[in-house]
C-alpha positions as CSV (number, residue, x, y, z in Angstrom):
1,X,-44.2,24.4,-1.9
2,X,-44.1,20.6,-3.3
3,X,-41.9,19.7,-6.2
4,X,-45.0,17.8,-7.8
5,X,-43.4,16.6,-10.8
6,X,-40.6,15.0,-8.6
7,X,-39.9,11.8,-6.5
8,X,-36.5,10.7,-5.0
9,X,-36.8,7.4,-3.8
10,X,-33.7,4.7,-3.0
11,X,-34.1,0.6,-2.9
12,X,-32.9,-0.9,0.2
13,X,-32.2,-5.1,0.6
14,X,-30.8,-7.7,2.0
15,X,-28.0,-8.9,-0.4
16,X,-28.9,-10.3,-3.4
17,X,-32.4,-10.2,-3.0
18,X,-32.8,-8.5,-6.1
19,X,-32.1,-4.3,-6.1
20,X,-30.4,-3.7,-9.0
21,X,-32.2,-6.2,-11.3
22,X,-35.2,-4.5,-10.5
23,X,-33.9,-1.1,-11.2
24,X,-32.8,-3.0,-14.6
25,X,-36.4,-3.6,-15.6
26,X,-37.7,0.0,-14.6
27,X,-35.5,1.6,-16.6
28,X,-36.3,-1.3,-19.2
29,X,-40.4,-0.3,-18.9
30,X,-39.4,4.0,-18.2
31,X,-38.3,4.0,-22.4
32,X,-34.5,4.8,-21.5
33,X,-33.2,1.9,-24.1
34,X,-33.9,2.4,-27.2
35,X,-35.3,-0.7,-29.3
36,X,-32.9,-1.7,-31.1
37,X,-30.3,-1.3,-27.9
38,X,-28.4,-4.0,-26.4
39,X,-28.7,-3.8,-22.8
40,X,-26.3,-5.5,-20.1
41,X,-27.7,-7.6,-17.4
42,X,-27.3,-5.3,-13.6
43,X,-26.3,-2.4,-15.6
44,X,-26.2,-0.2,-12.7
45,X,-23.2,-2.5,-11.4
46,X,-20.7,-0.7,-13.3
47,X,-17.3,-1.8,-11.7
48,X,-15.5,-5.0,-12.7
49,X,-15.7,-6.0,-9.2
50,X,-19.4,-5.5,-8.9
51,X,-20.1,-7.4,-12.0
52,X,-18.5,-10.4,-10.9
53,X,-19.3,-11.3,-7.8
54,X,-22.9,-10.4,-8.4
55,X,-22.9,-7.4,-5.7
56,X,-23.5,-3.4,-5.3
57,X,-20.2,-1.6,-3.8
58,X,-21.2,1.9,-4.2
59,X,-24.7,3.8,-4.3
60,X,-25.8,5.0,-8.0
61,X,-27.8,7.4,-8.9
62,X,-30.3,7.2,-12.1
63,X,-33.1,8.8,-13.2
64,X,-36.8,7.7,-15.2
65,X,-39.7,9.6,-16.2
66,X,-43.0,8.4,-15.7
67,X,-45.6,9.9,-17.5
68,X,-44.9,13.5,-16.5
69,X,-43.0,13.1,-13.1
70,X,-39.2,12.5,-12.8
71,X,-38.4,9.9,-10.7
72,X,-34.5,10.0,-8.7
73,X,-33.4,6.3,-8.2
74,X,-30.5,5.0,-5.7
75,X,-29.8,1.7,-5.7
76,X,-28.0,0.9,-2.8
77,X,-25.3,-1.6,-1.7
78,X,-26.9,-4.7,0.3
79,X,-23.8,-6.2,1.9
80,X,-23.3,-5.0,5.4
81,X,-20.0,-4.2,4.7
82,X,-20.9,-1.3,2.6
83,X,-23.5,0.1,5.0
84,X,-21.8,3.5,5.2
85,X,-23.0,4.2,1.4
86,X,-26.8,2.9,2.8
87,X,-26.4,5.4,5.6
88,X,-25.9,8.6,4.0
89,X,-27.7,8.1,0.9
90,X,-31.1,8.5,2.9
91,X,-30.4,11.6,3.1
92,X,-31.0,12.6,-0.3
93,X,-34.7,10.4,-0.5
94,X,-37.7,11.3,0.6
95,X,-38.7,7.2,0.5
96,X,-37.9,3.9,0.4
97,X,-38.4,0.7,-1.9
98,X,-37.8,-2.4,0.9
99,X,-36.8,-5.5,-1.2
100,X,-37.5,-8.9,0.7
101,X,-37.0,-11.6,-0.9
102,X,-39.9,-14.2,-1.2
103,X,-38.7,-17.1,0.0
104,X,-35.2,-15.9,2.1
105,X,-37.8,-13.5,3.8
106,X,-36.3,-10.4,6.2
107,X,-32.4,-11.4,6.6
108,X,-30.1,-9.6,9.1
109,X,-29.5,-6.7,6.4
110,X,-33.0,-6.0,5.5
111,X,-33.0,-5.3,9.4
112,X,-30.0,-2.7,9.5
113,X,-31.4,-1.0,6.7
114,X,-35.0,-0.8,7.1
115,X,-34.0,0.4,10.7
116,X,-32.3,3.2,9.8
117,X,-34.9,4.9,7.0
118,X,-37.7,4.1,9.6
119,X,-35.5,6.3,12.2
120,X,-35.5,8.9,9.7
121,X,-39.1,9.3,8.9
122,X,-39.1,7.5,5.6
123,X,-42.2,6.4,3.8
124,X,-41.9,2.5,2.9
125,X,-43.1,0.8,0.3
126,X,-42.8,-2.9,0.6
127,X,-42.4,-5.1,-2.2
128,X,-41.9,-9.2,-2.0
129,X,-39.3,-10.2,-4.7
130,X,-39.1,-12.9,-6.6
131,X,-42.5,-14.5,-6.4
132,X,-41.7,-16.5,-9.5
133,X,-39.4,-18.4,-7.1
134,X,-40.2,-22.6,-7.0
135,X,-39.4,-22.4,-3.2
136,X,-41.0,-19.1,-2.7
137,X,-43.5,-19.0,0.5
138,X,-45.2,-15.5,0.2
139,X,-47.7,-15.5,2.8
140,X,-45.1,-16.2,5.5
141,X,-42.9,-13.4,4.2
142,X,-45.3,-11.3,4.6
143,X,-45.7,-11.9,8.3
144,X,-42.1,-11.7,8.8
145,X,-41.9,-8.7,7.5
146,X,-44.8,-7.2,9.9
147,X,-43.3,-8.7,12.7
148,X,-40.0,-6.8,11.4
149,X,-41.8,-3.4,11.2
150,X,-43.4,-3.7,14.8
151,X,-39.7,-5.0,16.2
152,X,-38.2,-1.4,15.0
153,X,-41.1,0.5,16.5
154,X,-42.4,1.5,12.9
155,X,-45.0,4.3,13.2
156,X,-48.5,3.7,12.4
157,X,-48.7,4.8,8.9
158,X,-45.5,2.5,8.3
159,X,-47.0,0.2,9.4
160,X,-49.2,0.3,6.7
161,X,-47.3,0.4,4.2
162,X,-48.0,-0.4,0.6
163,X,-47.1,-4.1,-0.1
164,X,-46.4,-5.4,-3.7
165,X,-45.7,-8.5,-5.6
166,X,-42.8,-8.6,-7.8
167,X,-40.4,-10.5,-10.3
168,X,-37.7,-8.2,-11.5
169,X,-36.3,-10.6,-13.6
170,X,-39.6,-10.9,-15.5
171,X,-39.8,-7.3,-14.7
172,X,-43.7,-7.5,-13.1
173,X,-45.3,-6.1,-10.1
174,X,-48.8,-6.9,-8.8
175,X,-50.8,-5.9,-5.5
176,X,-52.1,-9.5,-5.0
177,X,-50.1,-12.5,-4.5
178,X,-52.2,-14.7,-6.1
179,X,-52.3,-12.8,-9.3
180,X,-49.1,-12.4,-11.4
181,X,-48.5,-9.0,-12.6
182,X,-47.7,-7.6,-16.7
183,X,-45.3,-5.2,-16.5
184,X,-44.2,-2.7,-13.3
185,X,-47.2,-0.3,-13.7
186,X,-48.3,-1.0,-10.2
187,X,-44.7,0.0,-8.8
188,X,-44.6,3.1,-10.4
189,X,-48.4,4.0,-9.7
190,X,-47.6,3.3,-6.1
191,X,-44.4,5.2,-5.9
192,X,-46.0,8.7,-7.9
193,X,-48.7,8.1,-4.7
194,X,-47.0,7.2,-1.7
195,X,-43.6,8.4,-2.2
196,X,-43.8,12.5,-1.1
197,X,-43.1,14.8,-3.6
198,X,-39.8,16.9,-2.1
199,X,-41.1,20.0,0.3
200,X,-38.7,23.3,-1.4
201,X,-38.6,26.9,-0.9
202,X,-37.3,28.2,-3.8
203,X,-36.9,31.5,-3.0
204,X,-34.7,30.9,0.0
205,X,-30.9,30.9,-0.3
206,X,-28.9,28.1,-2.6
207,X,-28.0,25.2,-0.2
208,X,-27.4,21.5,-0.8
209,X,-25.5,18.7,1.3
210,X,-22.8,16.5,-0.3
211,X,-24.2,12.9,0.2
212,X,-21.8,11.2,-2.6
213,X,-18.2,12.0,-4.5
214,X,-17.2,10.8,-7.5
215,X,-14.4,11.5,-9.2
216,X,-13.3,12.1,-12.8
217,X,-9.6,12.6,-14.2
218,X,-11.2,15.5,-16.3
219,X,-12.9,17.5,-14.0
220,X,-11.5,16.3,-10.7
221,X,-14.2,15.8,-8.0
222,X,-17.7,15.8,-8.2
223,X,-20.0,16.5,-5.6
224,X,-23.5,14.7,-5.6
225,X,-26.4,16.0,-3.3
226,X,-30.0,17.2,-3.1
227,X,-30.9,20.8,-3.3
228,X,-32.0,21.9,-0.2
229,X,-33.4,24.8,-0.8
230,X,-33.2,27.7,-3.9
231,X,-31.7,27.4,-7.2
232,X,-28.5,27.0,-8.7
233,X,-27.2,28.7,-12.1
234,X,-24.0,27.5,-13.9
235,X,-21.0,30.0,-12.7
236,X,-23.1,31.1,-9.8
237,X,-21.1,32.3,-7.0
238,X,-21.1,29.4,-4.1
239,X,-19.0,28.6,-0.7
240,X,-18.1,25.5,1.3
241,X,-18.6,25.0,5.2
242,X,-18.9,21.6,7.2
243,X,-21.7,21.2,10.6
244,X,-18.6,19.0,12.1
245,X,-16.1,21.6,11.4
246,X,-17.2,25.3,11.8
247,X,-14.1,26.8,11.1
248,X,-14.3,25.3,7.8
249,X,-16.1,28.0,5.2
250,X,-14.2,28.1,1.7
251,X,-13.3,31.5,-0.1
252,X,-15.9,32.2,-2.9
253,X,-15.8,30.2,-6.0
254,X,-17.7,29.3,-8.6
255,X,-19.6,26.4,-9.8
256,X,-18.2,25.4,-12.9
257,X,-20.3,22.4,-14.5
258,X,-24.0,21.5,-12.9
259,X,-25.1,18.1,-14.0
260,X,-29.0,16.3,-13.4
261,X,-29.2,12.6,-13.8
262,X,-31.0,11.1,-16.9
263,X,-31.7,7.5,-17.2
264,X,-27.7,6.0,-17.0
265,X,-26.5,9.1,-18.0
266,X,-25.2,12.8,-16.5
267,X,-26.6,15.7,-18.7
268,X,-25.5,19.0,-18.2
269,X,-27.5,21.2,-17.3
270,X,-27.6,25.3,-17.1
271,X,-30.4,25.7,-13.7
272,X,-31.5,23.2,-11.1
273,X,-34.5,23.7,-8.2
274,X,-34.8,22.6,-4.8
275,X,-35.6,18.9,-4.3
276,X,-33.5,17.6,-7.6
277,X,-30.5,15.3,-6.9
278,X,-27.6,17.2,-8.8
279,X,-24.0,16.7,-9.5
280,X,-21.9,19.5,-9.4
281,X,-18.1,19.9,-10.3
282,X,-15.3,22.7,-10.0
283,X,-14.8,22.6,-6.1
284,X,-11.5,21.5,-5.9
285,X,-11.3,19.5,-2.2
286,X,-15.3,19.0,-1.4
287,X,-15.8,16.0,0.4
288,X,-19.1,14.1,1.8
289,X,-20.7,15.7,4.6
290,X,-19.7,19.7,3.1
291,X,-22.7,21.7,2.7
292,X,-22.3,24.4,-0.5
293,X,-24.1,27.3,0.1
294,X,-24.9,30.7,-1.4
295,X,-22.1,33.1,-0.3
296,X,-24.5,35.4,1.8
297,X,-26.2,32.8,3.7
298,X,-24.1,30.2,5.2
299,X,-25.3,27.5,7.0
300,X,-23.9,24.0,7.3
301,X,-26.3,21.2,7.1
302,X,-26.2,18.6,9.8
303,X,-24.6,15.4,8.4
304,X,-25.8,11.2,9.4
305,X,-23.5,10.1,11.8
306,X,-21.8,7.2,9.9
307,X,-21.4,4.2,12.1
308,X,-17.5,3.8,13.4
309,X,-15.2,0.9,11.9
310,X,-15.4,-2.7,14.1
311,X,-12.1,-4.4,12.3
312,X,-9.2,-3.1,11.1
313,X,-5.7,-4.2,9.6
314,X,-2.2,-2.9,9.2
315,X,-1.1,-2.2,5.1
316,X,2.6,-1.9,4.9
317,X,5.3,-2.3,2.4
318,X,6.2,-5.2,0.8
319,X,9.5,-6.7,2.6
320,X,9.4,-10.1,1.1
321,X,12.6,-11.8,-1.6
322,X,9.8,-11.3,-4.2
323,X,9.3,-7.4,-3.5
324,X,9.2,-5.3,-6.6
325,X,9.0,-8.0,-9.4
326,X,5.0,-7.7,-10.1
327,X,3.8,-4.3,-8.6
328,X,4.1,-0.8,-10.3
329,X,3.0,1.2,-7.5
330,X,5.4,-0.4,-4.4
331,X,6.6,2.6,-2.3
332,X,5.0,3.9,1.4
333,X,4.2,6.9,-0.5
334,X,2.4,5.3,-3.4
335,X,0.4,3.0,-1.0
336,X,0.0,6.5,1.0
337,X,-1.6,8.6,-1.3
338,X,-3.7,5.6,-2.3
339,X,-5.1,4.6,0.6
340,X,-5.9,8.6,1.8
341,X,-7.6,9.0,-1.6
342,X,-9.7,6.2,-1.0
343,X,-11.3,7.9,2.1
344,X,-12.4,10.8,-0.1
345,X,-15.2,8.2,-1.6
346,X,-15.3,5.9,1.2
347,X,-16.9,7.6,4.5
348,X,-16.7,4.5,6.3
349,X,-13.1,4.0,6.3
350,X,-10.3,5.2,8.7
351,X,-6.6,5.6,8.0
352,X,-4.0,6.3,10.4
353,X,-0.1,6.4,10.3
354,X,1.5,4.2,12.6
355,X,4.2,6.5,15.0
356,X,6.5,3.1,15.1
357,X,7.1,2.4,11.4
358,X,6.8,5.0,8.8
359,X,5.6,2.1,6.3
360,X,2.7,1.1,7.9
361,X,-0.9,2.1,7.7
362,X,-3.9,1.1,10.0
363,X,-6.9,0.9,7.8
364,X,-9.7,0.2,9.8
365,X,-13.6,-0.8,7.9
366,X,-17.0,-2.5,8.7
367,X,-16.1,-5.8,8.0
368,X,-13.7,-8.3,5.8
369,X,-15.5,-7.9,2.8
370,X,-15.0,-4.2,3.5
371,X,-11.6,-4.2,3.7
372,X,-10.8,-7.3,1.0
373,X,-12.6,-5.0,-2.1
374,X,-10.1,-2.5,-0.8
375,X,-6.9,-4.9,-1.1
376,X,-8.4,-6.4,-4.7
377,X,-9.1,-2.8,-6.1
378,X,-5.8,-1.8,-5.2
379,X,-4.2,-5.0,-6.3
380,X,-6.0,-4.8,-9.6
381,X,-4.5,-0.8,-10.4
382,X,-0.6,-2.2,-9.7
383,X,-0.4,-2.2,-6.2
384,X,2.1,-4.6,-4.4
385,X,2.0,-4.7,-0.4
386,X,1.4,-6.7,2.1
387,X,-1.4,-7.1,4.8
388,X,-2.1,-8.4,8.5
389,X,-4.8,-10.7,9.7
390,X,-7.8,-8.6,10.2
391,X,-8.3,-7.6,14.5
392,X,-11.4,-6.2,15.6
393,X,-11.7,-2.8,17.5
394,X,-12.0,-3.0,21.2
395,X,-14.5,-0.4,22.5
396,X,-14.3,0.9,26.6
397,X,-17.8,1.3,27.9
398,X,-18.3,2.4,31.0
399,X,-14.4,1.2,32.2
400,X,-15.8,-2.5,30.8
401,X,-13.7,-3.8,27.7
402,X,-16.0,-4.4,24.9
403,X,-16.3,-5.8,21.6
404,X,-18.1,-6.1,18.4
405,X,-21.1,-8.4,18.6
406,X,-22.5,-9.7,15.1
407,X,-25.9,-11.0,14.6
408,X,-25.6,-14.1,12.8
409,X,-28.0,-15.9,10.1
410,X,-27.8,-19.4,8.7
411,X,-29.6,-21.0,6.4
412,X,-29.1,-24.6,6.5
413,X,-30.3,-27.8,5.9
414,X,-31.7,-29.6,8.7
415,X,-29.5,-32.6,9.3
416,X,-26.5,-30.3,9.3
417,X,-27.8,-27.4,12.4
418,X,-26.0,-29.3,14.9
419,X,-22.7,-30.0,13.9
420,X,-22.9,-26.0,13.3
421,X,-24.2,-25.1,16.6
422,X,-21.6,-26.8,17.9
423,X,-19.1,-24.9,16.4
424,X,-20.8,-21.7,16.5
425,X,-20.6,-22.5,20.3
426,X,-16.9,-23.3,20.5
427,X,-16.5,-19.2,19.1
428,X,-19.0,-18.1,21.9
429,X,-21.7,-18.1,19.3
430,X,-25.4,-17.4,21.4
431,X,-28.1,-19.2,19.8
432,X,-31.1,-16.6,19.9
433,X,-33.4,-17.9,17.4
434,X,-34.3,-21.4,15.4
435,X,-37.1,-21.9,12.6
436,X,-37.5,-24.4,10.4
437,X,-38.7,-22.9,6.6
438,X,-39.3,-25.9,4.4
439,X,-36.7,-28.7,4.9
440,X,-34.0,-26.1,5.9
441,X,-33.5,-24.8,9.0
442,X,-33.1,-20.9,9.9
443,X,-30.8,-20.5,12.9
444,X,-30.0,-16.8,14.3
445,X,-26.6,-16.6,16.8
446,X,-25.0,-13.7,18.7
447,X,-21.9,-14.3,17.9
448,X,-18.1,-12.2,18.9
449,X,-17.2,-11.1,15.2
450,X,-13.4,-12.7,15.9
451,X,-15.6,-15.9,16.1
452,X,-16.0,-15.5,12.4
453,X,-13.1,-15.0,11.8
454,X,-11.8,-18.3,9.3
455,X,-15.4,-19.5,10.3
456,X,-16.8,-19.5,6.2
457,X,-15.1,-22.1,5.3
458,X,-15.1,-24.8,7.6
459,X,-19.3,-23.6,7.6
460,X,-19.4,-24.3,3.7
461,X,-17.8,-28.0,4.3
462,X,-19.4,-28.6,7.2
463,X,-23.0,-27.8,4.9
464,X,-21.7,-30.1,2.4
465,X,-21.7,-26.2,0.2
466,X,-25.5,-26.1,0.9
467,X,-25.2,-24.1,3.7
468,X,-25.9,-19.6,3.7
469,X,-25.0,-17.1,5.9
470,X,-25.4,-13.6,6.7
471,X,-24.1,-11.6,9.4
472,X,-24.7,-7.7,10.1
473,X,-22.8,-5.3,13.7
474,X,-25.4,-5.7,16.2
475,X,-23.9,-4.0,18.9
476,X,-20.8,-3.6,21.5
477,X,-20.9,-6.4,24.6
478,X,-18.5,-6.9,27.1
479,X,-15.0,-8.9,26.0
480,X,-16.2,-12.4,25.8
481,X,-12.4,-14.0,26.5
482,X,-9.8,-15.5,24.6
483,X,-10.5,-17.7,21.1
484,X,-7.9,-20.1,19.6
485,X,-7.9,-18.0,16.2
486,X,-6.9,-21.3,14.0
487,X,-6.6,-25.1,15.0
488,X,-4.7,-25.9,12.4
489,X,-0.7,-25.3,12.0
490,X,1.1,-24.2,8.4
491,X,3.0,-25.9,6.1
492,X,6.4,-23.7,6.0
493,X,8.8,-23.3,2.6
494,X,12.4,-24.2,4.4
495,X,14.3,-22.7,1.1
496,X,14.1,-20.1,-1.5
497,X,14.1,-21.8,-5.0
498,X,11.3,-23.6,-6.9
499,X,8.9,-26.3,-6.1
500,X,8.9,-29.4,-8.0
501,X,7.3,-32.8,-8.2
502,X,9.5,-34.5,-5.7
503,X,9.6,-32.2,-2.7
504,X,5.7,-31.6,-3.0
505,X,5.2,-35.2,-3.0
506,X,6.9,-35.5,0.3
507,X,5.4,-32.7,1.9
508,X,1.8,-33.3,0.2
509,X,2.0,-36.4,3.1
510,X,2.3,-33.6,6.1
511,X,-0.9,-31.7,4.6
512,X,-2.6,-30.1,2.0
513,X,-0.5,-27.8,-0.6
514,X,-1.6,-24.8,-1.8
515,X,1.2,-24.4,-4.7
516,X,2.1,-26.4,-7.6
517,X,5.4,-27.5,-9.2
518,X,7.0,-24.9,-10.7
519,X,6.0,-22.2,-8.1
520,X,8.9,-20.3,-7.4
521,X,8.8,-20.0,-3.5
522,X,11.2,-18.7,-0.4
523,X,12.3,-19.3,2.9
524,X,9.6,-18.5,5.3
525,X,6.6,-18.8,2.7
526,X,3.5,-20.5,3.5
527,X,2.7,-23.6,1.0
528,X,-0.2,-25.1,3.0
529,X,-2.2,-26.6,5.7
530,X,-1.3,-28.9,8.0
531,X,-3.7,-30.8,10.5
532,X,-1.7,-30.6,13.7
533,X,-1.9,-27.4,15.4
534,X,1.7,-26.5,15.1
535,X,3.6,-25.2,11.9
536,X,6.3,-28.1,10.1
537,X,8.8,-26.8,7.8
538,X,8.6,-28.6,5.1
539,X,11.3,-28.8,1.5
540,X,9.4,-28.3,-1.4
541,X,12.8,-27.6,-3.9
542,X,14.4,-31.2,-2.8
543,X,15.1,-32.7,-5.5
544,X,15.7,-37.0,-6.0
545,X,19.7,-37.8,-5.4
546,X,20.5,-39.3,-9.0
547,X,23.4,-41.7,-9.2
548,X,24.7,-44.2,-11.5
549,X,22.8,-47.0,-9.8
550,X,19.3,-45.3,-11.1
551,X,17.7,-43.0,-13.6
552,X,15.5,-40.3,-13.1
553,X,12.7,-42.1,-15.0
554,X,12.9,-45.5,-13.8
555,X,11.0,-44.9,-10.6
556,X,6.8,-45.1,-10.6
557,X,5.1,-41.0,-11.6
558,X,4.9,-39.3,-8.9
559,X,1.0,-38.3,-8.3
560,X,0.7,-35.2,-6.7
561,X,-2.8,-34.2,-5.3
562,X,-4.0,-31.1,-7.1
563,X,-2.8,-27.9,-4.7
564,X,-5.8,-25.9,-2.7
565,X,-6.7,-22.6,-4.5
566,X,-7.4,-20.4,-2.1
567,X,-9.0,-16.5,-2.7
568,X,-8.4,-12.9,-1.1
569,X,-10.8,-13.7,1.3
570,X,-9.7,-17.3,2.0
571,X,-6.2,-15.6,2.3
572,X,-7.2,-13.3,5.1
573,X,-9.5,-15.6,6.5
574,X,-6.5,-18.3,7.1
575,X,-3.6,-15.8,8.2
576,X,-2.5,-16.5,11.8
577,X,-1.1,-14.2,14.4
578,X,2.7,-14.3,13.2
579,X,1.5,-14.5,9.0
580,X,1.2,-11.3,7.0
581,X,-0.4,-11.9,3.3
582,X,1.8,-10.3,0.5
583,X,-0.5,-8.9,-2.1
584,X,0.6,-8.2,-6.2
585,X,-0.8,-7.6,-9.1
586,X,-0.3,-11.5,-10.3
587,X,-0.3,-13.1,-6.9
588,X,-1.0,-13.6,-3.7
589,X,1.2,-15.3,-0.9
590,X,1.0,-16.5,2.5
591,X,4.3,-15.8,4.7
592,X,5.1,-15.8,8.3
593,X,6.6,-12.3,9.5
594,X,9.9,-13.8,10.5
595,X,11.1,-15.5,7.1
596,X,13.9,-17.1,9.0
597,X,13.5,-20.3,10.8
598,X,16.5,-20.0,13.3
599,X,14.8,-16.5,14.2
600,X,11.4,-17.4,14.4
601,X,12.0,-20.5,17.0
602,X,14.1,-18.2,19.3
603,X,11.1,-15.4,19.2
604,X,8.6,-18.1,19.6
605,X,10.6,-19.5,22.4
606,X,10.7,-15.8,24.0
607,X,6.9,-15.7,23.6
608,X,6.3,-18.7,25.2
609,X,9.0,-17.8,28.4
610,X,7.3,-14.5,28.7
């Protein structure tokens, strides 16, 4: 039978064309605010991260009523990063929203995304986003997004999908493009009709699959999932077991607290049928992927396959003169026990121990940005460490070394595409694509994912900040060779002590500083850039001689050039081969492995005679 009075249905984009400022304005229009209420801007973004750098990290779940039917929203993360959480959360829907934007059009996560609810049989509706946009150029959009549909082998029917016409920020939807919409009556028309209701035997045995954790310091765990099939009471009876692990079936217990989603909110609840998304709680070590089932019929669900990690980096203790004076949480077992209960949320992340030193971890993720929300999270909750420059994961295919391939969009305007093509083509970028939209060009490259490695911001110069790009995993190709990972050198601290005016002012000549006077600093520590290839020490605590034929003041200010601040991802984006990043709670400094000079020149000499 059909759960008629039900719809689960998740919103799938490109980032930042819009997702969760749409779902904004349909819980806006769906009476969950009260009147008088003040409401947040992306109030599904929830964590401090999220809010300000303007992206989704983790899939939420809320719920509106329209008219009589309930309808289950996911809005899902759009950076590619985060594509695990896309992944698995189309398990729970029986549909998809596609958000293009109207004058970006299809971009290379739309792609990823679109491909992998078309695979499973989803029903798409289509809807153009911000058409209120000066520079928006519908007609085209629409096009590209056809073209998209036929280049993933859509079906028939999805081919013919529903298209709409919307401004989430005004919060209006039309079916025209030529007419501008009232409110979002179209979307939700369109979703009560196109979107299938859930198929559900209710009499059959309880089952549901475990599609999302959260956690809460109350009740522990809490498993989110759609009901299969059959009902579930509070304090029913209920077991564990895993497809990917058939050995794994819990003992009987009991489902303590059942939960339905309600606008922004959980409300408990004493019964739930097939085809609702639930949360449940009182299962002490459920993960994502476990199916719970009724005791006397159990059968695991099969579970998405979640794409494998392409980069990963070494986490290890902090080692540095500074160790210990910011972080509250600084021992291998406190960076342990972090990082492992990070993979009870996060399906897309790997952990292993190295065998070598018993203070290292391997984390390996989908990308940088992956991997950097990680560092910042941890960072932010007392964590001191420190970090290795990102590597990528080599793949054997067929005895043939491979490596990540990303598919790579920019956005740029037109009197700056060569100077990057050529140095796209320096990192063994492939051109594949070039179209010109408007007076910007849109150039599409195949490009080794170490070639982006430090590429952002010599792009975002290069583009005069004008420039935008996008990359998503395309694939594994064979190992294209060897790329100079930097071809620039580092400034080097030759002393511990603290920086001041005049040792900055003489180093500022040999490149640009990333420190100010005043910055206490050590032997070994990075303090900026320098232009020549090779790394100069430099000494940033010299201070002027003083002697009775002079006075400190007598000589002309010294100016010092304002000192390069640099973020997380700028950090990790600069490190060389022989830098490690040491991450606190108040900072964040650049430092080669070997603090000592003497030491360092007789390893780099041993390299070199190797």
């Amino acid at each position: 039978m059909q759960q008629n009075k039900l719809r689960n249905v998740a919103i799938i984009a490109h980032v930042d064309h819009g997702k969760t400022t749409l779902v904004d304005a349909l819980l806006q229009q769906s009476g969950v605010y009260r009147d008088n209420q003040e409401v947040v801007e992306r109030v599904m973004d929830s964590g401090d991260l999220e809010r300000e750098r303007g992206i989704t990290i983790m899939a939420k779940n809320t719920a509106v009523t329209y008219g009589d039917t309930k309808i289950n929203i996911i809005d899902t993360p759009g950076h590619a990063d985060f594509g695990g959480e896309v992944e698995r959360i189309l398990k729970m829907v029986n549909g998809v929203i596609l958000l293009v934007d109207a004058a970006e059009g299809p971009m290379p996560q739309t792609r990823f995304v679109l491909s992998r609810a078309l695979e499973l049989g989803h029903r798409v509706i289509v809807v153009v986003n911000k058409v209120d946009r000066p520079d928006q150029r519908v007609h085209e959009v629409i096009d590209e997004v056809l073209e998209l549909l036929m280049d993933l082998d859509a079906t028939d029917e999805q081919l013919d999908s529903p298209m709409l016409f919307c401004s989430g920020r005004a919060g209006t939807a039309s079916y025209s493009p030529d007419v501008a919409g009232t409110d979002l009556k179209p979307l939700f028309e369109t979703i009560l009709e196109y979107i299938p209701a859930p198929e559900v035997e209710l009499e059959a045995p309880f089952q549901m699959l475990v599609s999302s954790i959260d956690y809460n310091e109350f009740v522990g765990r809490i498993a989110v999932g759609r009901i299969e099939r059959g009902t579930i009471r509070q304090n029913q009876e209920i077991v564990v077991c895993n497809y990917h692990d058939k050995s794994k079936v819990s003992k009987k217990m009991k489902a303590t607290a059942l939960f339905q989603f309600d606008g922004l909110s959980r409300v408990p609840a004493e019964m739930q049928e097939a085809g609702n998304i639930i949360a449940l709680s009182g299962i002490g070590d459920i993960t994502i992927g476990d199916t719970i089932c009724a005791p006397d019929c159990v059968e695991p669900l099969s579970f998405v396959q979640i794409s494998a990690p392409t980069m990963e980096m070494t986490f290890s203790v902090n080692d540095s003169p500074f160790a210990g004076k910011d972080g509250k949480y600084v021992t291998s077992r406190n960076i342990r026990d972090r990082l492992f209960r990070e993979t009870l949320k996060d399906v897309s992340l790997r952990i292993s121990e190295l065998e070598t030193a018993t203070d290292s971890f391997n984390v390996a993720g989908r990308g940088e940005m992956h991997l950097s929300i990680l560092i910042e999270t941890m960072r932010r909750e007392g964590y001191e460490f420190q970090v290795s420059p990102p590597r990528v994961l080599f793949q054997e295919i067929d005895g043939v070394k491979c490596e990540p391939i990303e598919r790579l969009v920019l956005d740029v305007p037109a009197e700056y595409v060569g100077a990057a093509i050529e140095a796209l083509g320096t990192r063994k970028g492939e051109m594949v694509d070039m179209n010109p939209v408007g007076n910007r060009m849109k150039v599409e490259f195949l490009i080794p994912s170490r070639g982006l490695f430090g590429y952002r911001n010599e792009f975002l110069t290069a583009t005069k900040g004008e420039g935008i790009m996008t990359s998503v995993f395309d694939s594994y190709a064979p190992y294209k060779g060897d790329l100079q990972r930097r071809n620039t050198g580092s400034l080097i601290s030759y002393e511990t002590g603290e920086a001041v005016a005049y040792g900055l002012f003489n180093a500022q000549e040999r490149g640009a500083l990333f420190i100010g006077a005043g910055t206490p600093v050590y032997e070994g520590m990075v303090v900026g850039v320098s232009p020549k290839i090779e790394d100069i020490t430099v000494n940033v605590c010299k201070k002027k001689q003083l002697t009775n034929m002079r006075a400190a003041g007598s000589d002309e200010a010294l100016r010092l050039v304002p000192p390069r601040q640099m973020s997380l991802e700028q950090c990790l984006e600069f490190l060389a081969d022989d830098e490690v990043l040491e991450v606190t709670p108040h900072n964040l400094r650049l430092r080669k492995r070997i603090l000592n000079h003497e030491l360092r020149m007789k390893a780099l000499k041993g390299h070199k005679n190797k």
